[in-house]
C-alpha positions as CSV (number, residue, x, y, z in Angstrom):
1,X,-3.8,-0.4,-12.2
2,X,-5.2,-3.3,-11.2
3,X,-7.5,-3.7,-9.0
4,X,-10.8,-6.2,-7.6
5,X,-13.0,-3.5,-9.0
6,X,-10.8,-3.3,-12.2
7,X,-12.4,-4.2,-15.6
8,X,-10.4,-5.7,-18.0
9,X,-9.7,-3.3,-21.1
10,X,-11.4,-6.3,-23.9
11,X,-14.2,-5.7,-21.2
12,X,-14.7,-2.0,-21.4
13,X,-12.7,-0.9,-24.3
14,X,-10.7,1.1,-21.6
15,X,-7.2,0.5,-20.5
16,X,-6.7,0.8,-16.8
17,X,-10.1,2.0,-16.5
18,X,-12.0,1.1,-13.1
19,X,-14.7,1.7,-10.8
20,X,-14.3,4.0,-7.7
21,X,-15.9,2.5,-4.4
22,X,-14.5,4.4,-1.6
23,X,-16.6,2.4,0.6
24,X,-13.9,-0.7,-0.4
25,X,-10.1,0.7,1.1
26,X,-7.9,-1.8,-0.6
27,X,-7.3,-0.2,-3.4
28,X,-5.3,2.7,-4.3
29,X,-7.7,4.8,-6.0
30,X,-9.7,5.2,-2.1
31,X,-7.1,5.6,-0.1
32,X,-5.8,8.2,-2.1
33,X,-9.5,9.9,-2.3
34,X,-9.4,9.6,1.4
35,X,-6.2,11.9,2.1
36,X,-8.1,14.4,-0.4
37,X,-9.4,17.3,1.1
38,X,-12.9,18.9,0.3
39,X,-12.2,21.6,-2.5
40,X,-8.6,20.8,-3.2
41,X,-6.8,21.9,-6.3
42,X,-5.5,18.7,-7.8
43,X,-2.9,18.0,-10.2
44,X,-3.9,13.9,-12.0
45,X,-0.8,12.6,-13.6
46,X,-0.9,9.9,-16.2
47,X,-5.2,10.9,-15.8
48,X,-6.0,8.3,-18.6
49,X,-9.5,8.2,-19.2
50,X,-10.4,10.7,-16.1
51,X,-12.8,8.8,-13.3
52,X,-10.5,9.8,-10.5
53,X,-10.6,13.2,-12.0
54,X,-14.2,12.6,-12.6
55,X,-14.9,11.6,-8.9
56,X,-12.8,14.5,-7.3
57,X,-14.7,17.2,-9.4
58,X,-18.0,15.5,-8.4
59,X,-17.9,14.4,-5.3
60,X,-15.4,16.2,-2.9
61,X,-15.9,19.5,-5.2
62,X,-11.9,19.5,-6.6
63,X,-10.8,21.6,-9.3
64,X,-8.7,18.8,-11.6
65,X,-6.2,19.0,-14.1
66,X,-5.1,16.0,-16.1
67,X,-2.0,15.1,-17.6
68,X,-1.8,11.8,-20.3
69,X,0.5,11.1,-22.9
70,X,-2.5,8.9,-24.7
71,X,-5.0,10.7,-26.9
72,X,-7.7,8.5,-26.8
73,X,-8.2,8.4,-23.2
74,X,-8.0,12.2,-22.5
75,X,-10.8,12.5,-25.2
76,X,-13.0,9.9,-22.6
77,X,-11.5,11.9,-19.8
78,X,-12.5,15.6,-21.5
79,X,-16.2,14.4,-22.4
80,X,-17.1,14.3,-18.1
81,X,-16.3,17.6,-17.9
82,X,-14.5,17.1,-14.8
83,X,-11.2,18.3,-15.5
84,X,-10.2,22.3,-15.5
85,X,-8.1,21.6,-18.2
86,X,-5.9,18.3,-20.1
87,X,-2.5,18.2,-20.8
88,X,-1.4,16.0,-23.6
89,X,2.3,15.6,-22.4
90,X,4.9,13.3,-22.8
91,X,6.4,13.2,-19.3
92,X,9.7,11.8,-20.6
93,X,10.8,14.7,-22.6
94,X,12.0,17.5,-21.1
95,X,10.0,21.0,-20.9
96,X,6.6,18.9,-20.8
97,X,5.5,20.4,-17.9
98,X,6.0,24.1,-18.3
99,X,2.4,24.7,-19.9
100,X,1.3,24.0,-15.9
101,X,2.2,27.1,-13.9
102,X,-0.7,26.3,-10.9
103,X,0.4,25.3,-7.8
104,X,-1.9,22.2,-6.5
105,X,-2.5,21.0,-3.2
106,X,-2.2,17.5,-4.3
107,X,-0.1,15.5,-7.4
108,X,-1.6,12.6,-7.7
109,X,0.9,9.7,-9.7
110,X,-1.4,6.8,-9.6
111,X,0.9,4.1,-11.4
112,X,2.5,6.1,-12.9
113,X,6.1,6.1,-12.3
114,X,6.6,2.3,-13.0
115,X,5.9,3.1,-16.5
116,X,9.2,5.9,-16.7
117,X,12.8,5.4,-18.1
118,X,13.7,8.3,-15.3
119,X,10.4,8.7,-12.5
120,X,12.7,10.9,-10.7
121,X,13.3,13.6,-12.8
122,X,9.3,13.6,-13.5
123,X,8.8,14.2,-9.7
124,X,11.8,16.5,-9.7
125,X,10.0,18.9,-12.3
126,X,6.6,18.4,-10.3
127,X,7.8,20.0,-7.2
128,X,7.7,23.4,-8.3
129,X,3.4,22.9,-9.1
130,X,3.1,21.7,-5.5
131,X,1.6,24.4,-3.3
132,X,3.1,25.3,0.1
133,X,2.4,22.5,2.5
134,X,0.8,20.7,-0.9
135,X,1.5,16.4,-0.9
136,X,2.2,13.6,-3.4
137,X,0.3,10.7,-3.1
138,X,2.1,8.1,-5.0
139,X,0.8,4.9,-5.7
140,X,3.6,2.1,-7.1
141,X,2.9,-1.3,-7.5
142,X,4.8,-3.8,-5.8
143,X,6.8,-6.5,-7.4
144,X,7.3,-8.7,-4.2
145,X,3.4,-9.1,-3.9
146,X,2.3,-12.3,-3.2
147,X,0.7,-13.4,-6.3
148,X,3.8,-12.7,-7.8
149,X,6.1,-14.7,-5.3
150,X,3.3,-17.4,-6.2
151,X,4.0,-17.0,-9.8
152,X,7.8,-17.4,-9.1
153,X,7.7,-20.3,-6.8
154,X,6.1,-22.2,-10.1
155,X,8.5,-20.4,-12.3
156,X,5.9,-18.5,-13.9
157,X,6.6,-14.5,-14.3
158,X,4.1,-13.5,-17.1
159,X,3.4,-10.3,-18.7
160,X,0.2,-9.3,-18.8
161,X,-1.7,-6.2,-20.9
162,X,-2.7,-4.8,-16.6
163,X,-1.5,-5.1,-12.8
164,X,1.7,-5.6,-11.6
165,X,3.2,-7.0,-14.6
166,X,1.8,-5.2,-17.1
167,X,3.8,-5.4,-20.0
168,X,4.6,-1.7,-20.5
169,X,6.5,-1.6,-16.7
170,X,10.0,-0.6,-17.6
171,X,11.0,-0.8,-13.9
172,X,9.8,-2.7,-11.0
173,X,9.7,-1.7,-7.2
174,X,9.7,-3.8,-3.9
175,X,7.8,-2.1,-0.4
176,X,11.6,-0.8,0.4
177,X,12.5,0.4,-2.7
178,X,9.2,2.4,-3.3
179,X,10.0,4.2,-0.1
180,X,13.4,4.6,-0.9
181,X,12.6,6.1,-4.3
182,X,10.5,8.5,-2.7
183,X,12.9,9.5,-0.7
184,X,15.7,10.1,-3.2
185,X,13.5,12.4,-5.2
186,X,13.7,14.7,-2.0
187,X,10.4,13.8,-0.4
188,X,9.0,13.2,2.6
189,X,7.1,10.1,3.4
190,X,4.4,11.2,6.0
191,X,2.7,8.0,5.5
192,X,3.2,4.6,3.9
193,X,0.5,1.7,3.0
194,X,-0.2,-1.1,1.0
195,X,-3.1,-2.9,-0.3
């Protein structure tokens, strides 16, 4: 994700890693804190190096369990201590989620999906961990963002190792087709923002 509060990973060593600031709601990583409830059991999906997980354990008193398919990070994400347990998965193949029998009040896929050959048959096999009146919070970046309609206009569409273009995207989603995605999985959208 990329984000104002995002470093940079040459800066910190860390791919996608960031700062949480809940106080600062454009930004995914808040606004998904914010539809958190106190004491929740949370599923993280795609976790990386675990400071959402991190935050949720500490701060709102969640129980967390991570998924990641990268090594590296769930080692950074199992030294907080923050996470009930870590799942090193490959979300691609099928089976990978049937270590997870909990049911969790929240999944959180936090740019996640973007990075999938098939994102819907990952949410399909999540449904069955979501508790009874549990919710997705889904955070997809959006293609038709105006730094990248900048970009265009001076024919520039650059990769980049983060953000919206990040060079390990294998698909790309507007504002409609986000919501539309969503909605073909068999979910339903309570509520839609941006930032």
């Amino acid at each position: 994700m990329s984000s104002p509060e995002s470093e940079s990973e040459s800066e910190s060593g860390i791919k996608y890693d960031t700062v949480i600031d809940v106080r600062v709601m454009d930004n995914s990583h808040s606004q998904m804190i914010d539809a958190i409830n106190f004491g929740s059991r949370v599923l993280d999906v795609g976790c990386a190096s675990g400071v959402m997980g991190a935050y949720l354990h500490r701060e709102m008193q969640c129980t967390v369990v991570g998924i990641d398919n990268d090594e590296k990070l769930l080692r950074i994400a199992k030294a907080s201590n923050a996470y009930e347990s870590l799942h090193h998965l490959d979300l691609e193949k099928a089976g990978a989620l049937d270590e997870i029998s909990e049911n969790f009040d929240y999944v959180l896929l936090g740019d996640i999906v973007e990075h999938l050959r098939h994102p819907t048959l990952l949410i399909e096999r999540l449904i069955p961990l979501v508790a009874v009146g549990g919710t997705f919070l889904i955070s997809i970046p959006n293609v038709t963002h105006g730094s990248i309609k900048l970009g265009l206009l001076l024919n520039q569409f650059e990769y980049a190792d983060e953000g919206i273009l990040d060079r390990t995207h294998l698909r790309f989603f507007t504002a409609a087709s986000a919501y539309d995605f969503v909605q073909n999985c068999g979910l339903e959208v309570t509520k839609f923002s941006r930032v």
